[in-house]
C-alpha positions as a printed Julia matrix, in Angstrom:
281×3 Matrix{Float64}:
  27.09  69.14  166.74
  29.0   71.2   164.1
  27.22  74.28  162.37
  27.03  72.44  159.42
  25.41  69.7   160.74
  22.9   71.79  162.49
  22.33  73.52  158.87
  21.6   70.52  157.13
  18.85  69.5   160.1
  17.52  72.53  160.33
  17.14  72.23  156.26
  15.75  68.83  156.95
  12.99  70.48  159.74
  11.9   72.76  157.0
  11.68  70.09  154.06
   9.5   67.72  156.73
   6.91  70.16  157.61
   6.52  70.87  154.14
   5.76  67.37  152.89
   3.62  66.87  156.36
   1.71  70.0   155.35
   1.31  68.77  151.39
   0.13  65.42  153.29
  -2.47  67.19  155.32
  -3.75  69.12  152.64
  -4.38  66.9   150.19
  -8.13  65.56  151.95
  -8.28  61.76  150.63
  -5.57  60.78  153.33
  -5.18  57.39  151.65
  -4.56  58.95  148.39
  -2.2   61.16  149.59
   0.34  58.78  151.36
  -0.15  56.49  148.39
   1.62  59.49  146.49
   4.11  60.03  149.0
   5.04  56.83  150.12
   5.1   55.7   146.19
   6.74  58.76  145.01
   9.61  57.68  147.75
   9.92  54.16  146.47
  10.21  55.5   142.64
  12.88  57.94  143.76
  14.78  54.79  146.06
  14.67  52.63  143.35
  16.09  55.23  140.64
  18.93  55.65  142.87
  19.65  52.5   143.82
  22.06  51.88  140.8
  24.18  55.13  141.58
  24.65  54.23  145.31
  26.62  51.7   147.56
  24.81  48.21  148.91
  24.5   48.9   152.53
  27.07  46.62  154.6
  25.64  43.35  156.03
  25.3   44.53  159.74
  23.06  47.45  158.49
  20.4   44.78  156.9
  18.38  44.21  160.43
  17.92  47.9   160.99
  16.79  48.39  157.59
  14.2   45.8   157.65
  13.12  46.47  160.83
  13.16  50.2   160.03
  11.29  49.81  156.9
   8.2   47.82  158.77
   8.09  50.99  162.07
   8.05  53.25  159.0
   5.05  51.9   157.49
   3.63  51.71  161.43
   4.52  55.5   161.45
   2.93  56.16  158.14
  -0.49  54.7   158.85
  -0.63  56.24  162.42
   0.07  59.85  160.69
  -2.76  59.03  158.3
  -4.93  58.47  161.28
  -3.91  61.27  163.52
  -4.32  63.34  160.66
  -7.85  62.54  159.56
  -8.97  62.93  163.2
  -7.26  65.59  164.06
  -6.11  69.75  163.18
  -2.56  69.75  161.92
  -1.79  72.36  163.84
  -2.65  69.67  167.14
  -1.73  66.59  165.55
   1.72  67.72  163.89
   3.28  68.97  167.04
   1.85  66.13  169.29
   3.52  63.29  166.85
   6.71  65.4   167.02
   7.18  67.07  170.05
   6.61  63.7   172.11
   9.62  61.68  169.97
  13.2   63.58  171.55
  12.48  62.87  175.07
  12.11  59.26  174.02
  14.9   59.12  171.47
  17.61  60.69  174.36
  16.22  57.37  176.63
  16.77  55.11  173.47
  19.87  56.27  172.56
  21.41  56.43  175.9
  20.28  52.55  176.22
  21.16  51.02  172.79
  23.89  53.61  171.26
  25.41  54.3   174.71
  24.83  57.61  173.99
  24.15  59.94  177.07
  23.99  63.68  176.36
  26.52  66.21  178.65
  25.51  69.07  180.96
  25.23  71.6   177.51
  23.84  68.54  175.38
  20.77  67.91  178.29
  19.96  71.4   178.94
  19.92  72.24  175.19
  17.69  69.26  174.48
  15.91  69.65  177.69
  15.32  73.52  175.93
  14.09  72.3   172.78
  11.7   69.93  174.55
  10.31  72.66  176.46
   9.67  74.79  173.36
   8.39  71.7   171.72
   5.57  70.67  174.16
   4.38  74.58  174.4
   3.9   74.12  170.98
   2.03  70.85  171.66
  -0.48  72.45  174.07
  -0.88  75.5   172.34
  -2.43  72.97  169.81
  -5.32  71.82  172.36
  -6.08  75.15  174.11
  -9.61  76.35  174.23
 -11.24  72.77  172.62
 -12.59  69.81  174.42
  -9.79  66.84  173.8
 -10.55  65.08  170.5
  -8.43  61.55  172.73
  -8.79  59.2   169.51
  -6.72  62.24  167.75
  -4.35  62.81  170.67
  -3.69  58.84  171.17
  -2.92  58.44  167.39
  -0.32  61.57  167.38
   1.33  60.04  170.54
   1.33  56.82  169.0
   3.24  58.07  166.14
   5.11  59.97  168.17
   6.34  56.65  169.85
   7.26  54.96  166.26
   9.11  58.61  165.33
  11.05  57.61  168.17
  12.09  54.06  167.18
  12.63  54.68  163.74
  15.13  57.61  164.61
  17.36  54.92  167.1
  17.53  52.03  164.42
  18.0   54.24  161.36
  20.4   56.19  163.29
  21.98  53.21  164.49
  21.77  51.03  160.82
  23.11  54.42  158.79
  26.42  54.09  161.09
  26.89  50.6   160.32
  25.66  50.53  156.17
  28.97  52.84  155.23
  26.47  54.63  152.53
  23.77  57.11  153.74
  22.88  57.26  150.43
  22.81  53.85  150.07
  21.06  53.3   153.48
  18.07  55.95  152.78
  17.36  54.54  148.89
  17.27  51.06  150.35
  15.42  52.35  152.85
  12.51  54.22  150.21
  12.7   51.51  148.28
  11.6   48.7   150.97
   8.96  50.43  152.67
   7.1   52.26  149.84
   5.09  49.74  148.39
   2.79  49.1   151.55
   0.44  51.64  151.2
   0.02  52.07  147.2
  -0.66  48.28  147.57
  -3.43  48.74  150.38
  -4.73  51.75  148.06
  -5.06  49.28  144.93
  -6.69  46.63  146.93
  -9.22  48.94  148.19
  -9.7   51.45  145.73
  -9.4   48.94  142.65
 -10.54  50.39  139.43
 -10.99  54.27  140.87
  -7.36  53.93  141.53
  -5.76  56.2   138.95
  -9.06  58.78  138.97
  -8.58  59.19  142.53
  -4.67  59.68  142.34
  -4.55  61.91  139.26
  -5.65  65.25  140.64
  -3.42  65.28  143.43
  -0.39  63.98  141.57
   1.91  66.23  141.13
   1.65  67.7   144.89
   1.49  64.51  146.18
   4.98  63.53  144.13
   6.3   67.04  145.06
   5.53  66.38  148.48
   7.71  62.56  148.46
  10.8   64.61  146.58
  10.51  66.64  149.94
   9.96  63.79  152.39
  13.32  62.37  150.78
  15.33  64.99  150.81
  14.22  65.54  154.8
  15.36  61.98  155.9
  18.07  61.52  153.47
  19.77  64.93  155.49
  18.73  63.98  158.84
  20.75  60.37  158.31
  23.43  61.86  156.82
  23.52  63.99  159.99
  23.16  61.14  162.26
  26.48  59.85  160.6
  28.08  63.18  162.14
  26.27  63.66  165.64
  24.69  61.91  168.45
  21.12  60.57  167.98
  19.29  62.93  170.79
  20.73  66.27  169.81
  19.66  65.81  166.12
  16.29  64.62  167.39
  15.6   67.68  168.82
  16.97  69.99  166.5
  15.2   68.29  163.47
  11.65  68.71  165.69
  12.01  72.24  165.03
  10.6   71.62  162.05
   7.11  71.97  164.5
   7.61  75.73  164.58
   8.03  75.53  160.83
   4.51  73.57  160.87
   3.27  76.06  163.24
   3.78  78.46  160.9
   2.72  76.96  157.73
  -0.63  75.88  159.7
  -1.3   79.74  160.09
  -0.23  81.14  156.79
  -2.29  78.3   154.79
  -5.03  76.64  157.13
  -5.7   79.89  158.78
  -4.69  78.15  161.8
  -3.82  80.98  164.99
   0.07  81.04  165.77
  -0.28  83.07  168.58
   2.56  84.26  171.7
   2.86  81.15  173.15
   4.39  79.72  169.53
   6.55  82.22  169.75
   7.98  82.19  173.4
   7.93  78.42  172.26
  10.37  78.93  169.18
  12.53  81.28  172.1
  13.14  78.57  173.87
  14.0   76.11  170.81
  16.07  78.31  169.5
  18.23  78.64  172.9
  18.0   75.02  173.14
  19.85  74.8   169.92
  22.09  77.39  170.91
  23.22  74.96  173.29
  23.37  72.04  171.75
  25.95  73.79  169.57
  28.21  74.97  171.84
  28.31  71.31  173.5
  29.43  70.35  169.99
């Protein structure tokens, strides 16, 4: 992993958290993903005519990714509604790398060396301090835990096939407006067919956050695919899940949420981890 590439991840960590942060403050979760998800598909489909068609072979991933995404989104609506962002941010996150190093060493025949591991191994640590730090002193809320793991799990999936079907469309750009474009119209659908005529009232006060928060949400992905054109899927896993100390952060400066030592021996060991993963590149 070049410096550059790390830069543009680590610029993708910070643009996630954000729009995951918009997405948890905004209180009608349904009305908030309608924004973001919608916002996304308006912003694919106005790029769409200044990009490349994806190449055949990258069709299957994109379909396929487009249906974990909306998976994804609805789990992070749940784990979000049941739980604190500062627990249910870092569980969804922090649990993905471990699983994306297994998935990419099985499908992209990807398998990390001695720097590579411990680096990611590293991050990982830092990540899952940040994780518990989340639950300490509380009784475990398990409906809120199960949902963030669960999402988690699809963070993982989506990261392999998009990772894999950006290599093979030729575009990134192409790849990530295709991409918007396909799976945003799930949940502003859902919203119409269940909100009906409140639709608009509800949407309109939280309308320009919630659009501010899909420019953000594109911009993240859109650099984290370009990156996975230039690096191996598990490495940029890991480095982009930094964006949980970012969350960490924003959860204490704006939800009043504690960030405590153990966040920051946490970000220590991320930040060594990505030391590492560096110099293997």
């Amino acid at each position: 992993m070049t410096p550059l590439v790390a830069t543009a991840v680590l610029l993708a960590a910070v643009t996630h958290a954000g729009w995951n942060a918009i997405a948890h403050r905004i209180t009608d979760k349904l009305v908030g993903f309608t924004l973001i998800s919608g916002g996304g598909m308006l912003i694919g489909l106005a790029l769409l005519p200044f990009t490349r068609l994806p190449a055949a072979d990258a069709w299957p991933y994109l379909l396929g990714s487009a249906v974990i995404h909306i998976v994804y989104q609805s789990l992070l609506m749940l784990a979000f509604r049941l739980g604190d962002f500062g627990q249910a941010y870092p569980i969804a996150r922090g649990s993905a790398p471990l699983v994306v190093t297994a998935l990419a060493a099985v499908f992209a025949h990807e398998v990390p060396d001695g720097w590579a591991a411990a680096g990611i191994a590293l991050s990982c640590a830092g990540l899952t301090g940040v994780a518990l730090w989340g639950l300490r002193g509380r009784r475990p809320d398990w409906a809120a835990i199960g949902a963030a793991l669960a999402t988690g799990l699809t963070i993982a999936a989506y990261t392999v096939v998009d990772g894999l079907g950006v290599r093979a469309a030729g575009s990134p750009l192409g790849y990530i407006a295709w991409l918007m474009a396909l799976q945003g119209a799930a949940i502003p659908a859902y919203a119409v067919t269940r909100l009906r005529g409140e639709t608009l009232a509800r949407l309109r006060p939280f309308a320009a956050l919630g659009l501010f928060g899909a420019a953000l949400s594109v911009a993240a992905y859109a650099l984290v695919l370009w990156a996975q054109t230039r690096a191996e899927l598990a490495p940029v896993a890991a480095l982009r899940e930094s964006s949980i100390i970012v969350g960490a952060a924003i959860g204490a400066l704006f939800f009043k949420e504690r960030f405590g030592a153990p966040r920051i021996a946490a970000a220590v060991l991320l930040v060594a981890g990505i030391g590492l993963m560096l110099r293997a590149g």
